[in-house]
C-alpha positions as CSV (number, residue, x, y, z in Angstrom):
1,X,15.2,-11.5,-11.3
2,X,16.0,-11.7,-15.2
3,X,18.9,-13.2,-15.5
4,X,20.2,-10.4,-18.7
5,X,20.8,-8.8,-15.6
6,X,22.8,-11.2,-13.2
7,X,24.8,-14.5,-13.7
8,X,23.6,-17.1,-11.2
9,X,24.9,-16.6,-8.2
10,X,25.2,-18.9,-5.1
11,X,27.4,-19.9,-1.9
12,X,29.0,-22.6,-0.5
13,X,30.8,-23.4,3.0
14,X,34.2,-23.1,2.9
15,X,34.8,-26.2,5.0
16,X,32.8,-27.7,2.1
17,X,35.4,-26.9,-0.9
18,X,37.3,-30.2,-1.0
19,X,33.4,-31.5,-2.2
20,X,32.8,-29.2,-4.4
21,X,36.0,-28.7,-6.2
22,X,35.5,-32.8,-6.9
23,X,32.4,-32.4,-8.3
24,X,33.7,-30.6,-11.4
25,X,31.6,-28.4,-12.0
26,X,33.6,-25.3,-12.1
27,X,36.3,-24.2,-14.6
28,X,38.5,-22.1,-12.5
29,X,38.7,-21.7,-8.7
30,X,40.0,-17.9,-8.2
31,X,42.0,-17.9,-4.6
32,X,41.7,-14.3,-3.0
33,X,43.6,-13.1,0.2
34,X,47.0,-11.5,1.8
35,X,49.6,-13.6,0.2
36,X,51.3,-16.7,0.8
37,X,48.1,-17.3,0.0
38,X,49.5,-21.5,0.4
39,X,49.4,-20.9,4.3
40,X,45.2,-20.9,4.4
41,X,43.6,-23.9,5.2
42,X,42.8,-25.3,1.9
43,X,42.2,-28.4,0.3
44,X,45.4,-30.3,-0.4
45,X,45.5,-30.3,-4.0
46,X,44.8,-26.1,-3.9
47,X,47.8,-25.9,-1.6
48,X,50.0,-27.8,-3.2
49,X,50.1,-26.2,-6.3
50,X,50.0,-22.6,-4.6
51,X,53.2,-23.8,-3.0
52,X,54.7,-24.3,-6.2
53,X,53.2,-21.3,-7.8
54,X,54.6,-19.0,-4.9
55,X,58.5,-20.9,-5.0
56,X,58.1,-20.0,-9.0
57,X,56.7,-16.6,-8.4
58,X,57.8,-14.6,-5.1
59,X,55.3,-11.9,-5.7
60,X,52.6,-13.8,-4.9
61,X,53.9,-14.3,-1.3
62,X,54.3,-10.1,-0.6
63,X,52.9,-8.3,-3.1
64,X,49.4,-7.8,-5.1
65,X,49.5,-9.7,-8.1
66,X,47.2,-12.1,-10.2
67,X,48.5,-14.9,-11.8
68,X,46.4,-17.9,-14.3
69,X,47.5,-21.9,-13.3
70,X,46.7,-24.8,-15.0
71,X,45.5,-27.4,-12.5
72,X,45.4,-30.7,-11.8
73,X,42.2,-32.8,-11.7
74,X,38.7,-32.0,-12.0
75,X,38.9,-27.9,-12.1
76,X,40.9,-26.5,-15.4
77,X,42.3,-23.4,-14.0
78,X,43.7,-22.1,-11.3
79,X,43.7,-18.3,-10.4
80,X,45.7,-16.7,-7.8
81,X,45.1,-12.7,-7.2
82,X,46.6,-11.2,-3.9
83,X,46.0,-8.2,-1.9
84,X,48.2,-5.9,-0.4
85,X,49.1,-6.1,3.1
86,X,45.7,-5.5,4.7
87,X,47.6,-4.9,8.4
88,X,48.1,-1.4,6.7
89,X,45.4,0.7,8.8
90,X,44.9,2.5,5.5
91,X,43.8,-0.3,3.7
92,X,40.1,-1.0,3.7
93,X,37.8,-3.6,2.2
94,X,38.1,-2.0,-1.5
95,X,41.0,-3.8,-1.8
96,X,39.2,-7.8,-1.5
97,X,37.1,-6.5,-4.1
98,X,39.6,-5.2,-6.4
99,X,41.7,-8.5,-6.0
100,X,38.6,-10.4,-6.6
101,X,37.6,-8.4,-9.5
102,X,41.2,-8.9,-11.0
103,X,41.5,-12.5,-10.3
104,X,37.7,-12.8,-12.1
105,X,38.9,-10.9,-15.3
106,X,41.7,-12.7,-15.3
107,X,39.8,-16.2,-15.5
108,X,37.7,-14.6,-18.1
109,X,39.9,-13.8,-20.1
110,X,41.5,-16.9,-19.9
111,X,38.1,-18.9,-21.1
112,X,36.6,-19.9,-17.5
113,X,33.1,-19.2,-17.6
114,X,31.6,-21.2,-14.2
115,X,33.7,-19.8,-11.4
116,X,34.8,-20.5,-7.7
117,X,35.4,-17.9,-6.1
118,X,37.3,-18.3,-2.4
119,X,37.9,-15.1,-1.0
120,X,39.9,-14.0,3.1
121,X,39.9,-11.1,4.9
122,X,41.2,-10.2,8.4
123,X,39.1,-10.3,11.4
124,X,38.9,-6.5,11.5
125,X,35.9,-4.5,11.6
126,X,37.4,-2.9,8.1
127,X,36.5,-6.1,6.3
128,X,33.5,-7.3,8.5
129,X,31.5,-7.2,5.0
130,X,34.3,-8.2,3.0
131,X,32.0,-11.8,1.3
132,X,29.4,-9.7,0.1
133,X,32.1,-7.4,-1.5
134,X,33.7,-10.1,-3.2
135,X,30.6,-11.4,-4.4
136,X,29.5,-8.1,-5.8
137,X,33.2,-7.5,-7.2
138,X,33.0,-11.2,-9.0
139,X,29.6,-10.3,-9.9
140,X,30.7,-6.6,-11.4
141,X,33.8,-8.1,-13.1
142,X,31.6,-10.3,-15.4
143,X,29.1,-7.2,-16.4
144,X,29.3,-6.4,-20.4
145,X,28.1,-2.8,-21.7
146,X,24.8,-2.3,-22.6
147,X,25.6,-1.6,-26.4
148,X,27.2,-5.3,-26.5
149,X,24.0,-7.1,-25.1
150,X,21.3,-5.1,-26.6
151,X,19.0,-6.7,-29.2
152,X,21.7,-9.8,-30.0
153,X,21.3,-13.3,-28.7
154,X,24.8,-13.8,-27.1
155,X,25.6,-15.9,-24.1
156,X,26.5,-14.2,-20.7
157,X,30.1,-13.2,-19.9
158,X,30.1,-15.9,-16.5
159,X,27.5,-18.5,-17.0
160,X,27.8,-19.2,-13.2
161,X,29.5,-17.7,-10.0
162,X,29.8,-19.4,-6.8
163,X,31.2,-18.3,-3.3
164,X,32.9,-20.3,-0.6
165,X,31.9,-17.6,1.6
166,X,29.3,-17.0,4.4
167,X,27.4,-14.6,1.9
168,X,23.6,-13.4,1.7
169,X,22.8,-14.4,-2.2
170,X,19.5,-12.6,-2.3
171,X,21.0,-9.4,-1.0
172,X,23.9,-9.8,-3.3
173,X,22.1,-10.3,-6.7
174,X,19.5,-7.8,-5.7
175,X,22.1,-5.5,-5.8
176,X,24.4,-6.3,-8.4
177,X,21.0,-5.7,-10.4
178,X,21.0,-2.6,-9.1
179,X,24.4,-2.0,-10.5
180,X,23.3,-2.9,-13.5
181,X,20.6,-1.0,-14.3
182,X,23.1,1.6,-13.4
183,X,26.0,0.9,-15.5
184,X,23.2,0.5,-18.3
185,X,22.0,3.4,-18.1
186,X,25.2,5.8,-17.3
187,X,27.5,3.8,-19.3
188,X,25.9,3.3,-22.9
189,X,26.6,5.9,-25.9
190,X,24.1,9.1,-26.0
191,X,22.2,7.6,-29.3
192,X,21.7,3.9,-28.0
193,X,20.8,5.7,-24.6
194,X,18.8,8.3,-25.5
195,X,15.8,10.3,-23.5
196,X,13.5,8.0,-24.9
197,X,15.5,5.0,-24.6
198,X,16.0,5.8,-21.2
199,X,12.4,6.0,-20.8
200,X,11.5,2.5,-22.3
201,X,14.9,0.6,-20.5
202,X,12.9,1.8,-17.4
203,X,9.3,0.8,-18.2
204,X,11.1,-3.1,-19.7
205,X,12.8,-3.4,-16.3
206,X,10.7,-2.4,-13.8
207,X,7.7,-4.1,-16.0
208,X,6.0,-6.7,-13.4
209,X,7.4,-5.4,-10.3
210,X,6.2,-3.3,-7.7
211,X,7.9,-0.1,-8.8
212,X,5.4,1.8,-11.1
213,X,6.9,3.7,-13.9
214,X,5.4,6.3,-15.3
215,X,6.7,9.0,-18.4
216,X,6.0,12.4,-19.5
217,X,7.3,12.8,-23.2
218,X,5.2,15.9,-24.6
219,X,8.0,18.5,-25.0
220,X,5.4,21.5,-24.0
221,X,4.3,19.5,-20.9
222,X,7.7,19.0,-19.7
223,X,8.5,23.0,-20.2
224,X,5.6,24.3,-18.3
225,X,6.0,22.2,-15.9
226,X,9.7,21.8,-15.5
227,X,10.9,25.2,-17.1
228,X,14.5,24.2,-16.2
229,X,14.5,21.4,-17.3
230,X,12.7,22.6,-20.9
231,X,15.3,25.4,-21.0
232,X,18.5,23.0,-20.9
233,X,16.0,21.1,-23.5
234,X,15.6,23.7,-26.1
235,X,18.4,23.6,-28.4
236,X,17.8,19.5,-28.5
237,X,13.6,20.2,-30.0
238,X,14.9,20.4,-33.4
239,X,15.7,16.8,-33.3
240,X,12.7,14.5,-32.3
241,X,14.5,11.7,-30.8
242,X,16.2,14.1,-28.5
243,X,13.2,15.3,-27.2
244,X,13.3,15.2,-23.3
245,X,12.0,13.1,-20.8
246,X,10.9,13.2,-17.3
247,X,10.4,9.8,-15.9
248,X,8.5,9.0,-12.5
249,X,9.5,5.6,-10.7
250,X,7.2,4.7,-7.8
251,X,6.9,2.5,-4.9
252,X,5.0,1.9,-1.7
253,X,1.7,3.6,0.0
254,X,1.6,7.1,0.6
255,X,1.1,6.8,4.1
256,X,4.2,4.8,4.6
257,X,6.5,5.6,7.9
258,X,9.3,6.3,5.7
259,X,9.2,8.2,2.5
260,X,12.8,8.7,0.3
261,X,12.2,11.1,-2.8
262,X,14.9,11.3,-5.0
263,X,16.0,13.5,-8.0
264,X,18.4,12.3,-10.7
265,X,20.5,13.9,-13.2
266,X,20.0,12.7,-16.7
267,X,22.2,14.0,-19.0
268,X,22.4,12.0,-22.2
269,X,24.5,13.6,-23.9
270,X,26.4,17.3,-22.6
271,X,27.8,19.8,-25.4
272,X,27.9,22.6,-22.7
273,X,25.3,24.3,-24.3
274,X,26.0,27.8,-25.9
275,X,28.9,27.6,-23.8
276,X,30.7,25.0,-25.7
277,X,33.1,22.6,-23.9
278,X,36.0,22.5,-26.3
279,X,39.8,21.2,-26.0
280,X,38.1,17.6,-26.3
281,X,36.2,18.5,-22.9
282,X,33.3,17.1,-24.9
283,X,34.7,13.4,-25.1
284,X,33.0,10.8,-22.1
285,X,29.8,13.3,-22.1
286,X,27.4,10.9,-22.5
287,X,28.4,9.9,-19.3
288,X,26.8,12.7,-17.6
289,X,23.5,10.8,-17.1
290,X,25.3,8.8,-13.9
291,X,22.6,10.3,-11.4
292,X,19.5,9.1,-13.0
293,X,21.7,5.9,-13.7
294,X,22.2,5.2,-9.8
295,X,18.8,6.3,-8.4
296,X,17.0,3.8,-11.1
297,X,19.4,1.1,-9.9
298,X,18.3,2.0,-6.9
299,X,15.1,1.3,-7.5
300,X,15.6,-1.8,-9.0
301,X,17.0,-3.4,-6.1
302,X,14.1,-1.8,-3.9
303,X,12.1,-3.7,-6.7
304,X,14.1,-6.9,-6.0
305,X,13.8,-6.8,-2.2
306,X,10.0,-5.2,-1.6
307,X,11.0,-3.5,1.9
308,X,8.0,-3.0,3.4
309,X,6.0,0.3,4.9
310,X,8.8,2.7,2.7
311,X,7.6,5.3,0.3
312,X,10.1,6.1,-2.6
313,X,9.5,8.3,-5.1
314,X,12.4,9.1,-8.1
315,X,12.2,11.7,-10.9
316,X,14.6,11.2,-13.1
317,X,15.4,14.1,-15.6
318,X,16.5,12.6,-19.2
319,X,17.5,15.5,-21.2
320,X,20.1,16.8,-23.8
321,X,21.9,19.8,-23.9
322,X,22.4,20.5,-27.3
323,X,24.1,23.7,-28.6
324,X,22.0,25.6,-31.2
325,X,19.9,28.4,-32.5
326,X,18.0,28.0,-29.7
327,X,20.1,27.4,-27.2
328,X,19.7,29.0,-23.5
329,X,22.2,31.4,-23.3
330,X,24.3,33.1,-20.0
331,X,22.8,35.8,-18.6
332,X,18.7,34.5,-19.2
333,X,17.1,35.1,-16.2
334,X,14.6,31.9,-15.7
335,X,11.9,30.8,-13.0
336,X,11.9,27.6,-12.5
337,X,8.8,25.6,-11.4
338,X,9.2,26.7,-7.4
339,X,9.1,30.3,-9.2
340,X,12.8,31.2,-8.1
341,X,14.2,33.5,-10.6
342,X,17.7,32.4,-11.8
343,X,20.2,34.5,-14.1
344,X,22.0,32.1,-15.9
345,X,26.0,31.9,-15.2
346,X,27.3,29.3,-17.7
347,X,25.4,26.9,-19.1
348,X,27.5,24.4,-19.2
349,X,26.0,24.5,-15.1
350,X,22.9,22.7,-16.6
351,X,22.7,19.9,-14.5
352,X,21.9,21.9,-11.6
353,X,18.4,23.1,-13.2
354,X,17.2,20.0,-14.1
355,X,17.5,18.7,-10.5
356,X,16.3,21.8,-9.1
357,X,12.9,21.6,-10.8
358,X,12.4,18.0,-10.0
359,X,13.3,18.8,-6.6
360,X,10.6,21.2,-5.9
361,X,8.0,18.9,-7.6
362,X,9.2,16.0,-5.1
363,X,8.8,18.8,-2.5
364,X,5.5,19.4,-3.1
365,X,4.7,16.1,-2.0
366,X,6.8,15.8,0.6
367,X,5.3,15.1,4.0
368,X,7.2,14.9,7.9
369,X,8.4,11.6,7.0
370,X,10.3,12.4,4.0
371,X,13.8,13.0,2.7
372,X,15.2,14.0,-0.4
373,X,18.4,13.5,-1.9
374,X,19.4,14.4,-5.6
375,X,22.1,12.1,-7.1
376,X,24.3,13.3,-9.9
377,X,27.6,13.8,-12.0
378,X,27.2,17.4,-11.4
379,X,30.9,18.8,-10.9
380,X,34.8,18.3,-12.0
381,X,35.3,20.3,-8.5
382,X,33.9,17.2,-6.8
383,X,36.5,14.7,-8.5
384,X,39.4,17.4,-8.1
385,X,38.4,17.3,-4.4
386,X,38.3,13.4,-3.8
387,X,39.3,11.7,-6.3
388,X,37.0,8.7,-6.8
389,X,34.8,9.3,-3.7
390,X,31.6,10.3,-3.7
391,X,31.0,13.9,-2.4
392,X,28.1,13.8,0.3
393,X,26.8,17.8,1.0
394,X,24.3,17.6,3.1
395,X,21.6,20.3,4.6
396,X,21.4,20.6,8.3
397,X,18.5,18.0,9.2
398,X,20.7,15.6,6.7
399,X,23.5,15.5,8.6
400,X,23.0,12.0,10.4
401,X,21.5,10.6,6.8
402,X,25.5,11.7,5.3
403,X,26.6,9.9,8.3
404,X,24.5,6.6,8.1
405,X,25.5,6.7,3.8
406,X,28.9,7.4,4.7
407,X,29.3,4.5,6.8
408,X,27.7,2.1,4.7
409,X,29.9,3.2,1.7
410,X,32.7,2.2,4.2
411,X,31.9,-1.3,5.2
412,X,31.0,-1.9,1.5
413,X,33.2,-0.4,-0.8
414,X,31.5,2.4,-2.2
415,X,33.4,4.7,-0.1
416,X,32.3,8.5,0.4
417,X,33.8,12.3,1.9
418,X,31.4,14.5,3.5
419,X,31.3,18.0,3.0
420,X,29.4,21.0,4.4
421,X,27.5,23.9,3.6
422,X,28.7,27.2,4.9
423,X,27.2,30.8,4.8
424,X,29.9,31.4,2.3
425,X,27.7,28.8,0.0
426,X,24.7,30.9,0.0
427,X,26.3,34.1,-0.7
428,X,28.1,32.8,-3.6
429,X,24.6,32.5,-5.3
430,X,23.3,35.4,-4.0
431,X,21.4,37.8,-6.2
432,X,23.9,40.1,-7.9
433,X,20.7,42.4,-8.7
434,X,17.1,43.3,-8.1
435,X,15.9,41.1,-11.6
436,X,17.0,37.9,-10.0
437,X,16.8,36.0,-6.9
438,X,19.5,33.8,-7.4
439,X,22.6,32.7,-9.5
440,X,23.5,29.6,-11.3
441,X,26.8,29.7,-11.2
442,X,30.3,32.1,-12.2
443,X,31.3,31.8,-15.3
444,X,34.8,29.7,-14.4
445,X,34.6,25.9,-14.3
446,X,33.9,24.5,-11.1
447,X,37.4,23.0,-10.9
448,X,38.6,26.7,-10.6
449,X,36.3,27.7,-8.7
450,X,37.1,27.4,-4.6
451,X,34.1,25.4,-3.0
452,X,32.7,24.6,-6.4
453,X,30.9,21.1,-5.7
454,X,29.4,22.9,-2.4
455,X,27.5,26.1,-3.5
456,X,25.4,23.9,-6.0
457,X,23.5,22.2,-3.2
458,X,23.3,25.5,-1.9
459,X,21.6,26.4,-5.5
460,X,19.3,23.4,-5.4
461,X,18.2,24.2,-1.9
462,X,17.1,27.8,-2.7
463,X,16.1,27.0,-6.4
464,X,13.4,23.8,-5.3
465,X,11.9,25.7,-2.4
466,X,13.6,23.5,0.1
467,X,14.6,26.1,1.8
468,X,11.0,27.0,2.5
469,X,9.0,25.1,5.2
470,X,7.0,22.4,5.3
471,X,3.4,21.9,6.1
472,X,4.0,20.3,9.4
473,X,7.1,22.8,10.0
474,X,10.5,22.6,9.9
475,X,13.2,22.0,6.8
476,X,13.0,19.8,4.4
477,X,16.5,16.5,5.5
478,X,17.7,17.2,1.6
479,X,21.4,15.2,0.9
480,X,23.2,16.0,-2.1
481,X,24.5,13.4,-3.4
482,X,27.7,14.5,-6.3
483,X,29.0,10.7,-8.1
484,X,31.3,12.9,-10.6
485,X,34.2,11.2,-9.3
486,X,33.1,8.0,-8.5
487,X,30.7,7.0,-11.2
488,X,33.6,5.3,-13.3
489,X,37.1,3.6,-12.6
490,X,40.0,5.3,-13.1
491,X,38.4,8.7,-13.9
492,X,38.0,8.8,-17.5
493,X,34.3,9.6,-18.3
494,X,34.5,8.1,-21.9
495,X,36.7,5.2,-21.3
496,X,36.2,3.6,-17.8
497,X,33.8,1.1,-17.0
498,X,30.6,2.6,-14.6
499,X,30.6,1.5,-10.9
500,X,27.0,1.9,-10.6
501,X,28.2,4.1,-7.8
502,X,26.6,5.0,-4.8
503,X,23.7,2.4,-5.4
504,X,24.9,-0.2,-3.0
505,X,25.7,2.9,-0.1
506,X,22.8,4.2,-0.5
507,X,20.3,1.1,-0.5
508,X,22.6,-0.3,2.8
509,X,22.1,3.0,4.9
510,X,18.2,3.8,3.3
511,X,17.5,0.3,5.0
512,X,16.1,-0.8,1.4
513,X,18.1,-4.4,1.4
């Protein structure tokens, strides 16, 4: 693994702390947990001056707060970040890893760069995961963006990161590289990040593994044979370096017993097309590229971990909807490459076409064995809905695949909500007349629009031929997969940090780590 991607990482026993906080070779020891965090069994030193921290500081007994210690001895610093009460049956394991991600920051900030990280949970089945969540939140908390770290010689954020936990390392940093790849990709500015750049980040970080990359960057290539895809792309043509890209990542034999194909959303940079987003709707959208973001982090853990006898294929879609002369307008009717004829409804619905056209060419390969899923930011209606959760919608023969994501999202703190496709779905996109078979969208938002993150799966189901058979009979298991809520903290698309959301859900329940 290059480690640009992931400060060292290992683990040590917790009955062996008292050893390694003498050796001196950390700079702060960060203390996670239900407070009083002085009544675990620690070594005497820690709990003495938790003792005096929590008689100075009665929040740190009953309440979630973080708090920076000088200590004593061979270890510098001394950081104490609590949880809320975890008896709560509403509480779940996301809240070790944002105490563990606080209580990192914190030591940070504060100059520690080689940290000790000793995090507690409850024996409950909630937090039955909970030392591979701290590591991946101590791990997270010391990520930098993309634009910082590119082309400059500057050290990394944490220089080392150790847990007195019972955690598996390898599975950890395989996935925090996942994560990264994802928060590079969905998190960095629309120039630095661009269809091309996209392109190359993938070829320099899956170079020399066994995921082979492969790009198509001829602007008429990608239009005959992705007409979606060169539609949204037509305004961006007068600008070389916003040409589109369609990038292939590869892995495993064809005739493997499992076989994931995934689409990904790649929206570098969103204007809404000739239907403009304006009221500063435009700020954060060069964060509309999250899909493409998580299935190529996905693939980089897949690269980390070589599971064998899997097949996974990803298309990701890296394209810019510009607004200009020759912008695609509403009410185009298009066929897209399964020859479905859409009538536009807004185009500010974009994303939805460029998955839908590398959908059907994953379908064309698909055999018995195979599922697809399509992973993107694709509506505000999915954030309005749940907040930061991802929205699973899956087709019938998905359902238990939603299930198995949904429950590894739970025991690892990339938590879902599952929705479902109704008749009223399909009939939403229904032909409104005899020149089309199907419609994008209305022409509201889909935050005003009941149902509005569930009738695009619907879409992408008709549009890719999915709902077609197979060669061997019977429907395509297709998962919709809609990150427009989770794909950054705190909601705000130009501001928050990327989670690299649903990366680790998805590789837990694909089997892939």
């Amino acid at each position: 693994m290059s480690p640009a991607l992931v400060p060292p990482l290992d683990a040590v026993p917790l009955s062996s702390l008292a050893e390694v906080l003498a050796r001196g070779e950390h700079d702060a020891v960060i203390v996670v947990g239900e407070g009083p965090l002085s009544k675990r069994e620690l070594p005497a030193p820690l709990t003495r001056a938790i003792e005096a921290a929590e008689a100075a500081d009665r929040r740190l007994t009953s309440s979630r707060t973080v708090s920076v210690l000088p200590l004593l001895g061979p270890v510098a610093r001394l950081v104490l970040s609590t949880t809320p009460d975890l008896s709560a049956w509403e509480q779940d394991v996301r809240a070790i890893s944002a105490a563990t991600a606080a209580g990192v920051t914190q030591a940070l900030a504060a100059g520690a760069r080689r940290l000790l990280v000793v995090p507690a949970a409850p024996a409950d089945a909630r937090f039955a995961r909970a030392p591979l969540v701290a590591a991946l939140a101590a791990l997270g908390a010391a990520w930098e963006p993309y634009e910082l770290r590119a082309g400059a010689e500057r050290p990394a954020r944490a220089a080392r990161v150790t847990l007195a936990a019972d955690v598996g390392v390898e599975v950890a940093r395989a996935l925090e590289a996942g994560r990264v790849v994802a928060r590079d990709i969905g998190g960095t500015e629309p120039e630095v990040m661009s269809p091309e750049r996209m392109a190359s980040y993938c070829e320099e970080v899956f170079r020399g593994t066994g995921v082979a990359v492969s790009v198509e960057r001829d602007a008429a290539a990608i239009t005959r044979g992705y007409p979606l895809v060169g539609a949204v792309a037509r305004a961006s043509l007068a600008v070389p370096r916003h040409h589109p890209r369609v990038i292939r990542l590869e892995y495993g034999p064809k005739d493997a017993a499992r076989s994931w194909l995934l689409a990904g959303k790649g929206l570098v940079y969103d204007t809404g097309g000739a239907d403009l987003k304006t009221d500063g709707h435009m700020a954060g959208m060069s964060r509309d590229k999250g899909g493409a973001a998580a299935v190529a982090g996905l693939l980089r853990v897949v690269a980390e971990r070589a599971p064998k006898d899997v097949r996974i294929v990803a298309l990701l879609g890296a394209v810019r909807n510009s607004v200009g002369s020759d912008s695609f307008v509403t009410d185009e009717i298009l066929t897209s490459r399964a020859g479905v004829r859409v009538r536009v409804g807004n185009t500010d619905a974009e994303g939805r076409l460029v998955l839908a056209d590398l959908l059907a060419a994953l379908r064309e390969e698909a055999t018995s064995a195979s599922a697809l899923l399509s992973v993107a930011t694709l509506t505000g209606h999915a954030a309005v809905a749940y907040g930061p959760f991802t929205a699973l919608v899956p087709n019938g023969r998905a359902r238990a695949l939603a299930e198995a994501v949904l429950r590894a999202g739970e025991e690892l703190g990339d938590p879902m909500e599952r929705s479902s496709l109704r008749p009223e779905d399909y009939a939403f996109v229904a032909a409104k007349s005899p020149a089309e078979d199907v419609l994008s969208c209305n022409s509201l938002p889909s935050s005003r629009t009941p149902r509005g993150h569930q009738f695009p799966a619907a879409f992408l189901e008709i549009v890719s031929g999915l709902r077609a058979r197979t060669r061997e009979g019977g429907d395509l298991p297709f998962l919709h997969v809609d990150i427009a809520g989770s794909s950054v903290i705190g909601g705000s698309w130009q501001t928050g940090t990327p989670t690299g959301a649903p990366v680790v859900a998805l590789a837990s329940a694909l089997s892939l780590v």
